[in-house]
C-alpha positions in Angstrom: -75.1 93.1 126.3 -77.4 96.3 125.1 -75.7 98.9 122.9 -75.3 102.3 124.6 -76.7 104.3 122.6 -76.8 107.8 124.8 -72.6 107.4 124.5 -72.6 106.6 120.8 -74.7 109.7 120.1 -72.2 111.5 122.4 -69.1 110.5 120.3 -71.6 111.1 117.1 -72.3 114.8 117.7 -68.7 115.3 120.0 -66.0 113.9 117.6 -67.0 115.9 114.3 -66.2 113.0 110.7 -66.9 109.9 112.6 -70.6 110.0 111.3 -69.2 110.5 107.8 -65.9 108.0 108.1 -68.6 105.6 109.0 -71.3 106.2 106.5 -68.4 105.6 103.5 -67.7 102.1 105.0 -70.8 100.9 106.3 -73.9 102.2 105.0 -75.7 99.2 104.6 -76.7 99.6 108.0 -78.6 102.2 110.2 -76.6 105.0 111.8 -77.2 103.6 115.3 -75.4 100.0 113.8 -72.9 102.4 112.0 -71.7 103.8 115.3 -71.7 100.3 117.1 -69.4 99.1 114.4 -67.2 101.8 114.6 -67.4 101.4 118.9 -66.3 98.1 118.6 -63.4 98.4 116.3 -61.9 101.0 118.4 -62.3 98.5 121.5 -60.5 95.8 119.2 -58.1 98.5 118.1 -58.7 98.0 114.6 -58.3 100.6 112.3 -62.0 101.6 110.2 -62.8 99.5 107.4 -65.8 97.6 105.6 -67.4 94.8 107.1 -70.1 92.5 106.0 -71.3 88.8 106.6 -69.9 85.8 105.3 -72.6 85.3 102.6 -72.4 89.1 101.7 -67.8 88.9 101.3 -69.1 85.8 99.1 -71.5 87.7 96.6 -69.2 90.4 96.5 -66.1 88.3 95.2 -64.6 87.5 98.3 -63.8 84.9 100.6 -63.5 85.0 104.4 -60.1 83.6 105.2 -59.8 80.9 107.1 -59.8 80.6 111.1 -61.6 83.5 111.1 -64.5 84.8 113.0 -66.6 87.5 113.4 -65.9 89.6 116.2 -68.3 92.4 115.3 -72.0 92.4 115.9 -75.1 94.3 115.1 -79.1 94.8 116.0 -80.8 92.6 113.6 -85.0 92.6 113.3 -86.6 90.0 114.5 -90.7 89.5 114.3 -92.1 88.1 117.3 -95.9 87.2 116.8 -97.0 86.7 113.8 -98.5 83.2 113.0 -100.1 84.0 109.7 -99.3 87.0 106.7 -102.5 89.2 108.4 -100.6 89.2 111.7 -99.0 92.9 112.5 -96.3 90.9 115.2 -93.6 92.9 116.7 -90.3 93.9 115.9 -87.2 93.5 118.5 -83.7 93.9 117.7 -81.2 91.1 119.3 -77.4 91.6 119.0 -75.9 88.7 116.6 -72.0 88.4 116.2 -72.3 88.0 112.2 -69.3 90.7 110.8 -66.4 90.2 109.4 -63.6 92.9 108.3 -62.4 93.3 104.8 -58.9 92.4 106.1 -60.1 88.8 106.9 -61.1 88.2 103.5 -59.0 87.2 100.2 -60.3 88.2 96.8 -62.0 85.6 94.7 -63.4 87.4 91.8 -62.2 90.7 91.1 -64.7 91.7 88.9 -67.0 91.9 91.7 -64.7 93.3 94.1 -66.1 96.5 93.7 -68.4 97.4 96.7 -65.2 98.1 99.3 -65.2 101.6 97.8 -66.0 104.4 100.0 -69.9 105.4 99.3 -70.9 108.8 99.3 -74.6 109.6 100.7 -76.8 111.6 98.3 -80.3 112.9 99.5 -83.3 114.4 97.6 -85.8 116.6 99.1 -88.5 116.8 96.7 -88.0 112.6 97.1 -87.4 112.8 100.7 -90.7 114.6 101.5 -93.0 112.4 98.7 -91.4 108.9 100.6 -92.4 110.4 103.6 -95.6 111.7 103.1 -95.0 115.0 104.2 -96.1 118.6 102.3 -93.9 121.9 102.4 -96.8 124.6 103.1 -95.4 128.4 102.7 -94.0 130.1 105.6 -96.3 131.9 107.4 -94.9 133.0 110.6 -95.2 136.7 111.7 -92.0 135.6 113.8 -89.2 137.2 112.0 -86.6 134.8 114.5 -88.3 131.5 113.2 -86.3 129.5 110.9 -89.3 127.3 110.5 -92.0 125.1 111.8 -93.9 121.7 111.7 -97.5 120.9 112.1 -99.1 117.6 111.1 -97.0 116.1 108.8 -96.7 119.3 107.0 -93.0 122.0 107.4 -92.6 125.4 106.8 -89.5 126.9 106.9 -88.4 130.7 106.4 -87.5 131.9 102.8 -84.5 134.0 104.9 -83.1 130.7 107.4 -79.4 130.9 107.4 -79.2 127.1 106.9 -81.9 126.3 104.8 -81.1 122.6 104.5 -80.5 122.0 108.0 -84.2 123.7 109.3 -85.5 121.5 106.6 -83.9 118.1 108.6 -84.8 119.2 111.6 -88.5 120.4 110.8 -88.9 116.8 108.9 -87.7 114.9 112.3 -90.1 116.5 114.3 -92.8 115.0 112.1 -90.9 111.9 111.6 -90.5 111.5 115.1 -94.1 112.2 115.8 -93.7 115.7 117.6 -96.2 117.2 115.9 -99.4 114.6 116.7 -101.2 116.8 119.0 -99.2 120.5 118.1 -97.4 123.0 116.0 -93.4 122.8 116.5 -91.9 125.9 116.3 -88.4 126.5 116.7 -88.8 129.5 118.2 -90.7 128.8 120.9 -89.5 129.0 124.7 -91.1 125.5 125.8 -89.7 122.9 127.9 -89.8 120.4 125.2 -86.2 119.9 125.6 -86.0 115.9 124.4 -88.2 116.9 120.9 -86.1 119.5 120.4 -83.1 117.5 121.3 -84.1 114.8 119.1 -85.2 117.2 116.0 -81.6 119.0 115.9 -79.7 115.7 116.5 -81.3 114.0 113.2 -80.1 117.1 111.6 -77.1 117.4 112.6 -76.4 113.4 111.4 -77.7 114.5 108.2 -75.7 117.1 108.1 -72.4 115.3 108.7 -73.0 112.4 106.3 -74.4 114.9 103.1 -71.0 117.2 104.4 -73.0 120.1 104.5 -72.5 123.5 106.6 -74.1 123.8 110.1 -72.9 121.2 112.3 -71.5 123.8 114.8 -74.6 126.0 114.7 -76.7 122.2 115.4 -74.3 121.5 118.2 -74.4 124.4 120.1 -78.6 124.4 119.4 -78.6 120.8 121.2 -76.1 122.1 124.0 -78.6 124.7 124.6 -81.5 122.4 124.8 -79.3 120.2 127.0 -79.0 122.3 129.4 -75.6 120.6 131.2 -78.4 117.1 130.4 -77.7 114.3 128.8 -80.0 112.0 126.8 -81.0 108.3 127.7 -80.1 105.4 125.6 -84.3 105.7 124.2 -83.9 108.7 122.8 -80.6 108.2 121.2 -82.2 105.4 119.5 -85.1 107.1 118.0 -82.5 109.7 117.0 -80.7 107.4 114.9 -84.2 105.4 113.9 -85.6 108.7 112.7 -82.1 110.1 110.8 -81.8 106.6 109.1 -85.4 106.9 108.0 -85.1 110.1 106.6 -81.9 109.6 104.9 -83.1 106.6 103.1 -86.4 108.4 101.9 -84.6 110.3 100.0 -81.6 108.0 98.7 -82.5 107.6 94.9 -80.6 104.2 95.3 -81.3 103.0 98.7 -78.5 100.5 100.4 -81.1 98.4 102.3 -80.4 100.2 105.5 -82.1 98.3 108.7 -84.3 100.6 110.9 -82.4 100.2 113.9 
């Protein structure tokens, strides 16, 4: 079974508070996991709540009930390759059924019974950009329509952009995501670079939505107008939610051991 990725994305950008309702309850895991979860609890009609493994219930005072088993499952990295500790390998993802729901567990110890709070996501820039290795450079378009740019593994974005923090996602993903290998992104030019620009916007708008900040109608219409009546494959949905669990994690000042799927 592979996880459809292009349709989670859909639901992602198309039903606004399902990237956030997720993030509360399962941020241990990357965005594209996050969505799956949430996929396959609507298929089992059950309503949105924390999940974890049986050893995780355990260290976090509780006990998976009896009878019970775990009907969820997410991408878990696997290294393929590598003999000795020089070896680079390979990472793959294979689907393991390993999740249970907090309302298949009982409560051991309630001193530890603390982790089924909602979490809310907090981000750092100054972090964000140091983790990542990228530089702010000042803005030095003549383009008064540019909200920003990217070049290199450098960003730029316009002392005057009407959503400051969402340019500053976007213009990170493009470096992130390696658009800016061989040349300058800016948002303002008329290319047919539809997927990058795609991509970029869709990272922001998931960042966006999970640090509840303005701009995720201004970010959806953007991708619609990249889409052009498109669609994206299950690839680039993937790197979309690779690169937005990436960035989100650089700057977490206490990150929750997200996966990179």
């Amino acid at each position: 079974m592979n996880v459809p990725f292009a349709e989670l994305l859909t639901d992602a950008v198309n039903k606004p508070g399902i990237l956030s309702d997720c993030y509360k309850r399962f941020y241990n895991y990357s965005f594209g996991n996050q969505m799956w979860i949430w996929s396959q609890l609507v298929s089992q009609d059950k309503p949105l709540q924390p999940v974890n493994t049986f050893d995780r219930w355990l260290k976090m005072g509780r006990c998976v009930s009896k009878g019970s088993k775990a009907t969820l499952s997410v991408l878990i990295p696997m290294t393929i390759g590598k003999k000795e500790p020089e070896d680079k390998g390979f990472t793959m993802f294979k689907l393991r059924n390993c999740l249970f729901t907090v309302d298949q567990t009982t409560v051991i110890d309630a001193e530890k019974d603390i982790e089924t709070a909602e979490i809310t996501a907090q981000w750092g820039k100054a972090l964000a950009l140091e983790t990542l290795n990228i530089s702010e450079a000042p803005f030095a378009s003549l383009n008064g329509n540019s909200q920003g740019y990217a070049f290199e593994r450098s960003i730029a974005v316009n002392p005057c952009a009407v959503l400051p923090h969402k340019t500053t996602f976007h213009e990170i993903a493009h470096v992130v995501l390696g658009h800016t290998k061989t040349e300058r992104m800016d948002d303002s030019e008329e290319l047919r670079r539809d997927i990058q620009e795609v991509e970029a916007e869709c990272v922001a708008y998931i960042l966006c939505s999970v640090l509840n900040l303005q701009g995720l109608e201004e970010s959806r219409g953007y991708i619609q107008n990249w889409l052009r009546e498109g669609s994206v494959q299950d690839a680039t949905a993937k790197r979309i939610f690779s690169a937005a669990t990436k960035i989100l994690k650089a700057g977490q000042y206490q990150t929750k051991g997200m996966e990179s799927v």
